[in-house]
C-alpha positions as CSV (number, residue, x, y, z in Angstrom):
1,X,14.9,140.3,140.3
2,X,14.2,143.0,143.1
3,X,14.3,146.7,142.3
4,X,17.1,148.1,144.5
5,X,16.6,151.2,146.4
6,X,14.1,153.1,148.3
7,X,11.9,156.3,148.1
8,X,14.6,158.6,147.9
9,X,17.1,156.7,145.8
10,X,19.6,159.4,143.7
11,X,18.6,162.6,145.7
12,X,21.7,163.5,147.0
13,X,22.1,167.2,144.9
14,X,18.3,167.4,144.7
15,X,17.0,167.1,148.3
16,X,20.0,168.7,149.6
17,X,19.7,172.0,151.9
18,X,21.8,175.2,150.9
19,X,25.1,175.2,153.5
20,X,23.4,178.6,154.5
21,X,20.3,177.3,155.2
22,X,21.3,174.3,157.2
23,X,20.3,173.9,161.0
24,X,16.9,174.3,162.5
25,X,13.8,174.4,160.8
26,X,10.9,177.1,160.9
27,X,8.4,176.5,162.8
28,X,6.5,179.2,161.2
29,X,6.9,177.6,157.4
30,X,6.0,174.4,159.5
31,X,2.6,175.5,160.8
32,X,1.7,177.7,157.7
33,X,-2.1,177.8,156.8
34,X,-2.7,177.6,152.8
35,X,-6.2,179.1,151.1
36,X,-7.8,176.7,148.3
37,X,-6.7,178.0,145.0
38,X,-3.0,179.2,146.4
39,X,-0.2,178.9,143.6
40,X,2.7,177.2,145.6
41,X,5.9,175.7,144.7
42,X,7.5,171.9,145.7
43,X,10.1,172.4,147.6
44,X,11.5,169.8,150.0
45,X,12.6,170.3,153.7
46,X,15.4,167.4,154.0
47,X,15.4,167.3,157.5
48,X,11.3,166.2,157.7
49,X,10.8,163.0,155.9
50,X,6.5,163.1,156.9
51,X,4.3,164.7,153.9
52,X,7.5,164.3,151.2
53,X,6.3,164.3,147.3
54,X,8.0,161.7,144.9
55,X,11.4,163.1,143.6
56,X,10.3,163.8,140.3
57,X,7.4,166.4,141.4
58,X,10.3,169.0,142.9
59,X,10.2,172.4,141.5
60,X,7.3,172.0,140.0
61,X,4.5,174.7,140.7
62,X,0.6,173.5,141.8
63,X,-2.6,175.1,143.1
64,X,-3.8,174.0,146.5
65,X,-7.3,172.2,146.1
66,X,-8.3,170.7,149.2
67,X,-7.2,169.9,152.8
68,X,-6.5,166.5,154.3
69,X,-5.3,166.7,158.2
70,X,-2.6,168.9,158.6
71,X,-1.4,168.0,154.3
72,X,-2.8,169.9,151.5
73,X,-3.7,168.2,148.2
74,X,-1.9,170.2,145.3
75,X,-2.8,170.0,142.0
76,X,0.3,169.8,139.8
77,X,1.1,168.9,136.0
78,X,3.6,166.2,135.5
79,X,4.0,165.5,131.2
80,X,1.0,166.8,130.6
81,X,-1.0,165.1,133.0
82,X,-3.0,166.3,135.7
83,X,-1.7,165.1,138.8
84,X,-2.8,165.1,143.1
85,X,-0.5,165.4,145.4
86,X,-0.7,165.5,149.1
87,X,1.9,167.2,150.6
88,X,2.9,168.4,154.0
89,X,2.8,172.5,154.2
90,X,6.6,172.6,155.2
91,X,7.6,171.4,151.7
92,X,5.4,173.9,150.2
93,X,6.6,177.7,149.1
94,X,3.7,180.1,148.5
95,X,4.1,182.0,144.8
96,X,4.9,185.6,145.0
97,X,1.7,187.2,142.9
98,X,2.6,189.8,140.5
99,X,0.1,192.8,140.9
């Protein structure tokens, strides 16, 4: 027997935008530069498909490690396992640092 469905099988709720948010997307957040060692948050962009984490990683905070191209590898723990990531920078969300 087959498995049925694809990569983004039961996302509806989860990769869906905010109604307020819908329409173009920022080129800014597109073309955002990340240091090494940035805290940054999952967070998908529905309308751009490239650079998209599995479903289960959303939410979840990492620390950028290295670059690859124009994706960053971000280091994330998933149950307690260390996990790699590479990601596109326009479904990342830098952490606002406390000071």
């Amino acid at each position: 027997m087959e498995r049925v469905g694809g990569f983004r099988r039961k996302t509806r709720q989860k990769l869906r935008k905010n109604v307020r948010e819908k329409g173009k997307i920022s080129l800014s957040k597109y073309f955002q530069k990340l240091e090494e060692g940035d805290e940054v948050i999952l967070k998908a962009e529905p309308a751009v498909q490239e650079g998209m984490y599995f479903r289960r990683f959303h939410g979840k905070q990492g620390i950028i490690k290295e670059k690859q191209g124009n994706c960053y590898y971000v280091q994330i723990k998933d149950g307690g396992i260390i996990k790699k990531v590479l990601v596109h920078p326009i479904h990342l969300k830098k952490c606002q640092t406390q000071k």
